[in-house]
C-alpha positions in Angstrom: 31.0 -18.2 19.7 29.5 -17.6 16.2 32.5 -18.6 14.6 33.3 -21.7 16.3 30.2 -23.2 15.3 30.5 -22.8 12.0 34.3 -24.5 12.2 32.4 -27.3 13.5 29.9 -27.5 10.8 33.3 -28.4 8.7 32.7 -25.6 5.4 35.0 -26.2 2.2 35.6 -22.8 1.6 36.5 -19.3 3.4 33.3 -18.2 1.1 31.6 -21.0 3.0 32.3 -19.6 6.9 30.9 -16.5 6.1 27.9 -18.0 3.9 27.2 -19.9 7.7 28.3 -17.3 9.9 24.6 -15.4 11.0 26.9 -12.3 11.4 27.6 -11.9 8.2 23.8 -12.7 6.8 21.6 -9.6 5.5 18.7 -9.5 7.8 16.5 -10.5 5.2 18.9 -13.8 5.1 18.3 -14.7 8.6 17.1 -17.6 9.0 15.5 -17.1 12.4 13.4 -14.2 10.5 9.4 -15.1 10.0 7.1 -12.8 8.6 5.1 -10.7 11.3 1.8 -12.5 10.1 -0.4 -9.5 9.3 -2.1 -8.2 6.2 -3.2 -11.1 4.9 -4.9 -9.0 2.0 -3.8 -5.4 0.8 -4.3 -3.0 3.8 -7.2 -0.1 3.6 -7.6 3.0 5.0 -7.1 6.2 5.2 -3.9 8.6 5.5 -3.8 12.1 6.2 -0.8 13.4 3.8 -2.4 13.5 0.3 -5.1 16.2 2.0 -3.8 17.9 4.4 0.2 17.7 4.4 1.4 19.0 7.1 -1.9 21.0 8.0 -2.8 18.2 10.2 -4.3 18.2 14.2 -6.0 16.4 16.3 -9.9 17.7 15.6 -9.1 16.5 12.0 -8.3 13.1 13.0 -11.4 12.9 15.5 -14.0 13.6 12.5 -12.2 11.9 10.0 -12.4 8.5 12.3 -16.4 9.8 12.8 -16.8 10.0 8.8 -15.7 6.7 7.9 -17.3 4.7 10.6 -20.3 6.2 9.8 -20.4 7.1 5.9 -19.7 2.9 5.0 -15.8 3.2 4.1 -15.4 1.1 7.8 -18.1 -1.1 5.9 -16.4 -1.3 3.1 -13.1 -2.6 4.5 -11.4 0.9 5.4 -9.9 0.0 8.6 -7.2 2.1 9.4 -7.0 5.9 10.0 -3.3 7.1 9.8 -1.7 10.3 10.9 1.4 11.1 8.7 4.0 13.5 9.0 3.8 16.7 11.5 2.7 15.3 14.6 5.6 15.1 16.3 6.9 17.3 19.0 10.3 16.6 21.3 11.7 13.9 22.6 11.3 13.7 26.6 14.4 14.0 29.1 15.0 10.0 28.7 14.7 10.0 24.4 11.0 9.2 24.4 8.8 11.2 21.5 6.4 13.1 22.4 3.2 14.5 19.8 3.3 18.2 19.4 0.9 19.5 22.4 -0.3 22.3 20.2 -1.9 19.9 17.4 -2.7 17.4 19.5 -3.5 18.9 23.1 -5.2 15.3 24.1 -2.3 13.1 23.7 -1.9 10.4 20.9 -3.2 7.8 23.6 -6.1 9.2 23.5 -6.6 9.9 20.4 -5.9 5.8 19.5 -8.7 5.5 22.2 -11.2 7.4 20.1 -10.6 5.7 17.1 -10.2 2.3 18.6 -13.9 2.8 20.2 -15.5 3.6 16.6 -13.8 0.0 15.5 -11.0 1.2 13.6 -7.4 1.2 14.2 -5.0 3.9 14.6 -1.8 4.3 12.5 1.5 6.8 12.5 4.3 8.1 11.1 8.2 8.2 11.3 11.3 8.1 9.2 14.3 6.2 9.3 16.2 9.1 9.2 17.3 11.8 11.9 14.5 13.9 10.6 10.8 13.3 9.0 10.7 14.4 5.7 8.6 17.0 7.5 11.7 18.4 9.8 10.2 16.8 12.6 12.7 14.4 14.7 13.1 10.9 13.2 13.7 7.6 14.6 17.7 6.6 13.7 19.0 5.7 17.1 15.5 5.9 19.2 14.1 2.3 17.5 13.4 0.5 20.0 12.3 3.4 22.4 9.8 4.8 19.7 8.4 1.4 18.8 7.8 1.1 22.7 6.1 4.1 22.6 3.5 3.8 19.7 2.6 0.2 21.6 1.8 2.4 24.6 -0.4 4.5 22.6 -2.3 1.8 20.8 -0.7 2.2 17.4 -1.9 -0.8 15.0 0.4 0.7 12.0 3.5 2.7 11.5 4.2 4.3 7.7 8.1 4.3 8.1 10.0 6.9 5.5 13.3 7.6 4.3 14.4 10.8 5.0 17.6 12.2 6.5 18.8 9.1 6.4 22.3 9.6 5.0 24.4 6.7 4.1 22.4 4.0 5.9 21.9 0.9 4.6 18.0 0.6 3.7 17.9 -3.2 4.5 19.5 -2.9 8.2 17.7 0.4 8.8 14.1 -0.9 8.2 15.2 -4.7 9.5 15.6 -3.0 13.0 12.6 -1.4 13.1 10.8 -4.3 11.8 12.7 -5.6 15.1 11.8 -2.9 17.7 8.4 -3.2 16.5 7.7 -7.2 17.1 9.8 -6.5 20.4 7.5 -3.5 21.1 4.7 -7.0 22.0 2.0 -5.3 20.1 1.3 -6.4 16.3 1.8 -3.3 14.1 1.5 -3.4 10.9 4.9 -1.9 8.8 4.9 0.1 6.1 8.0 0.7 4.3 8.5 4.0 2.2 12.2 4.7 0.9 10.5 5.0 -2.5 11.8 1.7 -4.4 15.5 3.8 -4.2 16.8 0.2 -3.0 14.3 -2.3 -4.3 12.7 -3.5 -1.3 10.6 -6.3 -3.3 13.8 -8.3 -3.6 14.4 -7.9 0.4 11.3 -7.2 2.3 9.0 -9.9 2.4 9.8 -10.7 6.2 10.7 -7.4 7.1 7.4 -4.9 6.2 3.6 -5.9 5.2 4.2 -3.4 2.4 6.5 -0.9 0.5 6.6 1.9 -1.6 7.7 1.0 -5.4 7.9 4.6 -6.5 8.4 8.0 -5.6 5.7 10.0 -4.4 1.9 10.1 -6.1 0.9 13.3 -7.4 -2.9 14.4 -8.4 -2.2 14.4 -12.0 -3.0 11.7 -14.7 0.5 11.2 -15.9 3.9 12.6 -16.1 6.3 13.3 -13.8 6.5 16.9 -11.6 9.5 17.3 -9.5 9.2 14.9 -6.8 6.1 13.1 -7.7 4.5 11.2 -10.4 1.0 10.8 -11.9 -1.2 8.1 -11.2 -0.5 6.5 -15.0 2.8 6.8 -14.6 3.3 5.4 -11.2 0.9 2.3 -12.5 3.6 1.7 -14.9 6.4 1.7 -12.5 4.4 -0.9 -10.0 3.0 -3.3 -12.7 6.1 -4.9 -13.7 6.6 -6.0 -9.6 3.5 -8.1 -9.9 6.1 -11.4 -8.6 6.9 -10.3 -5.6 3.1 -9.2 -4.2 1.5 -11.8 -1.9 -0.4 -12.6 1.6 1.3 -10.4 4.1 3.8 -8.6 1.7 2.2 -6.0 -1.0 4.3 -4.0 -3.9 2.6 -0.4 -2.7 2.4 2.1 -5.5 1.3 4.9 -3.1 -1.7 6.4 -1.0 -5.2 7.0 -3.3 -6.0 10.5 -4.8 -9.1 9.5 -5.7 -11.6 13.1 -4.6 -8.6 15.4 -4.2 -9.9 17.3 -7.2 -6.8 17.2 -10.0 -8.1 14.6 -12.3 -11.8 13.4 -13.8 -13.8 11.2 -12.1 -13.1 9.0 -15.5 -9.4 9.4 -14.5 -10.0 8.2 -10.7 -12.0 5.3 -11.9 -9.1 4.2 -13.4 -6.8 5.4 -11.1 -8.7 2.4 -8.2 -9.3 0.0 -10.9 -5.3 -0.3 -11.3 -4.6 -0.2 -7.9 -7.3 -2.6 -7.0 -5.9 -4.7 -10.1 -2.5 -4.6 -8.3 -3.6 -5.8 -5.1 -2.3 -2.2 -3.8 -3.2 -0.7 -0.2 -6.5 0.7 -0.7 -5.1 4.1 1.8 -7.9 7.0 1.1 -5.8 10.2 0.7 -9.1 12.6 0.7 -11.5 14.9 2.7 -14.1 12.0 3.4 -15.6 14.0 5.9 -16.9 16.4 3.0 -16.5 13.9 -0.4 -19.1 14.3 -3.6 -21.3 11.3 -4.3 -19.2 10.1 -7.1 -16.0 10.0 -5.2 -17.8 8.3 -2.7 -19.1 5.8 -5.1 -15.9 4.8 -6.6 -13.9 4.1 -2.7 -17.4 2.2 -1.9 -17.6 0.2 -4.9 -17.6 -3.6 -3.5 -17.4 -5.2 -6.4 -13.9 -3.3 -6.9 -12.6 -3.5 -3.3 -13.7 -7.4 -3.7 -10.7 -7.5 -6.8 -8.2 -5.9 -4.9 -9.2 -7.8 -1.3 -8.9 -11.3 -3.6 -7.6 -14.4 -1.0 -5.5 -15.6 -3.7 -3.4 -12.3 -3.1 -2.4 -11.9 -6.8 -1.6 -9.1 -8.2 -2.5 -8.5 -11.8 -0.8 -7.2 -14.5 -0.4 -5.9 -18.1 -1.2 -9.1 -21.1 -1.4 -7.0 -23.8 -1.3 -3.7 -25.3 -0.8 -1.8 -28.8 -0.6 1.3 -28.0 -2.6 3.2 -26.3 -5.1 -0.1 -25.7 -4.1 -2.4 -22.6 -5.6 -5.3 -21.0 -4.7 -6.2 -17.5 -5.5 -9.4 -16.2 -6.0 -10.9 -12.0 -5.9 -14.7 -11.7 -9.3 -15.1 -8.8 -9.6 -17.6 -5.4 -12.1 -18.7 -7.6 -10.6 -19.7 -10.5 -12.2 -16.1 -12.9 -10.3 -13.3 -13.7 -10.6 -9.6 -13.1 -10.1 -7.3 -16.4 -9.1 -4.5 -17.1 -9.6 -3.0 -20.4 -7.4 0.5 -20.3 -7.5 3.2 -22.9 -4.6 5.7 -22.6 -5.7 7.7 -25.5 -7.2 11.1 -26.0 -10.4 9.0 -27.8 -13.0 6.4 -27.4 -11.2 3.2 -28.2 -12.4 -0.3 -28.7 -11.2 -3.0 -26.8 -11.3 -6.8 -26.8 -9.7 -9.2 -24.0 -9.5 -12.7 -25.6 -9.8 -15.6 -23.1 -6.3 -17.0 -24.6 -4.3 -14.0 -23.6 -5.9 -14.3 -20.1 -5.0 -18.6 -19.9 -8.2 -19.5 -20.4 -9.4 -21.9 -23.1 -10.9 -20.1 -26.0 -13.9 -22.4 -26.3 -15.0 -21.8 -22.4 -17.9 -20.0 -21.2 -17.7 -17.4 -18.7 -20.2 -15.0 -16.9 -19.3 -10.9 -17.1 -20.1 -8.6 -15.1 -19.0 -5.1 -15.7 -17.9 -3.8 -12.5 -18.1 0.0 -12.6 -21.9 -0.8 -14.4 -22.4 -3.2 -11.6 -24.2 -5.4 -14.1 -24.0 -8.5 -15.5 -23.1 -8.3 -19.1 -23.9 -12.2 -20.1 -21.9 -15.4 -21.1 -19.3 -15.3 -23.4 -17.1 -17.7 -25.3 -13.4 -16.6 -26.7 -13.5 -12.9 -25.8 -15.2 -9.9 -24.9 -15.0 -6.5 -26.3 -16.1 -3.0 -25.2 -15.4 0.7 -25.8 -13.6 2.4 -23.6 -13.3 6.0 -22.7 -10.1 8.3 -23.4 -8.2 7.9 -20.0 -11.1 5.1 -18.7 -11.1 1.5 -17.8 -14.1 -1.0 -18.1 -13.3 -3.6 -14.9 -14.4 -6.6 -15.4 -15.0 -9.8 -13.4 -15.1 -13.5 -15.3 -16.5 -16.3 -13.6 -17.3 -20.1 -14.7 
């Protein structure tokens, strides 16, 4: 039938009958394709991997959903508390998944109960693959059923991998489930994670609310250590993306390591700054139940989470650097700019953002207010300088 309409619609070419045929279109082609309409602003929350890997229950979940509605991360904007890999058990007689009883003795319906009722919302995992990453069993020919499934348990996000997936085609494989999800008649938020292998910014804007750019986030500053990649490093993979972000479609460089203990709290300053600069997922990958004050005060810090949570839904980027000195820049709803003035080094460095390289005029006066000093540092014409720690930002927002 598909081809007879296009004969009617009188093409030029044989090029031209397949460019019309909707058979032949990539899903992300589709015409009939709209974007699911959620995550308006980068998503935040929390996700159980970074932590606790595979070490991962039930009881964990429980007082992990009591510690952020209570300790103001739900305040703060951290609304969604995800279970990653390792929860799975078998599928039923008639295909359905089933959690693994032992981990999760209550049942993943109730468990989205519990953290529906503390005003949060309840997130899982699955691959694309015939296995998890994890060994557990994967989606690949049980779409629709599993998408069915999480909608009976109250799941309000599903972190989709890309494992064990042999030779299937990334685009089709996360189209359908994009598919089985909006058929599932409960909005879930998609996240895609086959790891930038296929460049899902090109494709993905009407498919998933986010995806990975990179390969797994390790708790290092930089480098790169056999699967994963420090937290520099992956900020360098992500930043040239900055395009394709926007309202409802977010370049995601990976879940936070911010508390998990491998780097300086200098280092995970500037490990949020970035991300909030990139208008990244904000997804807490610590023990919040038992965090140190000075974790806590950089995955609280408003002013911050306000950069990243910007309605313009920008993401910043990299307008200048000489070496080890950057300076990042976030065009603001407002009409400001967020800074970022990044030292690299191994030293204290001095650093100046000039209103030009930021396409401002050079004569105009803006207020500063140093983010991570929560202060305001004045009005200033042409530029502003400051010294900046080895491995350390100073965040900045400029208003009129």
């Amino acid at each position: 039938m598909a081809a007879v309409l296009v004969q009617a619609a009188t093409p030029s070419s044989a090029q031209e009958v397949l460019d019309l045929d909707p058979n032949t279109l990539a899903p992300s082609k589709d015409p009939k394709r709209v974007a699911n309409g959620l995550a308006p602003t980068p998503p935040m929350g929390w996700n159980s991997w970074n932590k606790f890997a595979c070490k991962v229950d039930e009881a964990t979940i429980r007082v992990t959903a009591d510690a952020i509605a209570s300790n103001g991360m739900k305040a703060a904007g951290y609304s969604y508390v995800v279970i990653d890999d390792c929860w799975h058990g078998t599928r039923d007689a008639n295909g359905f998944i089933t959690e693994d009883k032992a981990r999760f003795p209550s049942g993943m319906k109730a468990l989205s109960d519990y953290v529906h009722a503390k005003g949060l919302k309840f997130g899982i995992y699955s691959d694309a693959g015939t296995k998890t990453c994890g060994g557990r069993p994967g989606s690949q020919g049980h779409e629709y059923q599993d998408a069915l499934q999480y909608a009976r348990w109250g799941v309000d996000y599903l972190k989709y991998d890309w494992c064990s997936t042999g030779v299937r085609n990334a685009e089709e494989a996360y189209a359908l489930m994009a598919d089985a999800l909006r058929a599932s008649g409960r909005d879930i938020l998609f996240s895609i994670c086959e790891w930038g292998n296929s460049r899902p910014w090109l494709w993905a804007s009407k498919i998933g609310n986010m995806w990975r750019t990179t390969g797994d986030i390790t708790d290092k500053w930089t480098g790169h250590h056999g699967y994963s990649w420090g937290v520099a490093s992956i900020a360098d993979m992500n930043e040239p993306l900055w395009p394709y972000a926007g309202p409802g479609h977010w370049n995601d460089p990976d879940m936070l390591e911010v508390g998990n203990g491998g780097m300086t709290d200098i280092e995970y300053r500037a490990h949020f700054a970035l991300w909030a600069m990139m208008a990244a997922p904000l997804i807490a990958g610590n023990d919040v139940v038992h965090m140190d004050q000075p974790t806590r005060a950089i995955l609280l810090n408003a002013d911050v989470i306000a950069v990243d949570q910007d309605a313009a839904g920008v993401q910043g980027h990299r307008v200048w650097k000489d070496g080890d000195r950057e300076v990042w820049s976030k065009p603001m709803a407002d009409g400001g700019r967020a800074i970022l003035l990044f030292n690299r080094g191994e030293t204290p460095a001095t650093i100046a953002a000039d209103w030009t390289m930021l396409g401002l005029p050079a004569s105009v006066r803006m207020q500063v207010c140093d983010l991570w000093m929560q202060k305001d540092v004045g009005r200033h014409t042409n530029r502003y300088a400051a010294q900046v720690a080895p491995h350390g930002v100073v965040m900045l927002r400029l208003k009129h």
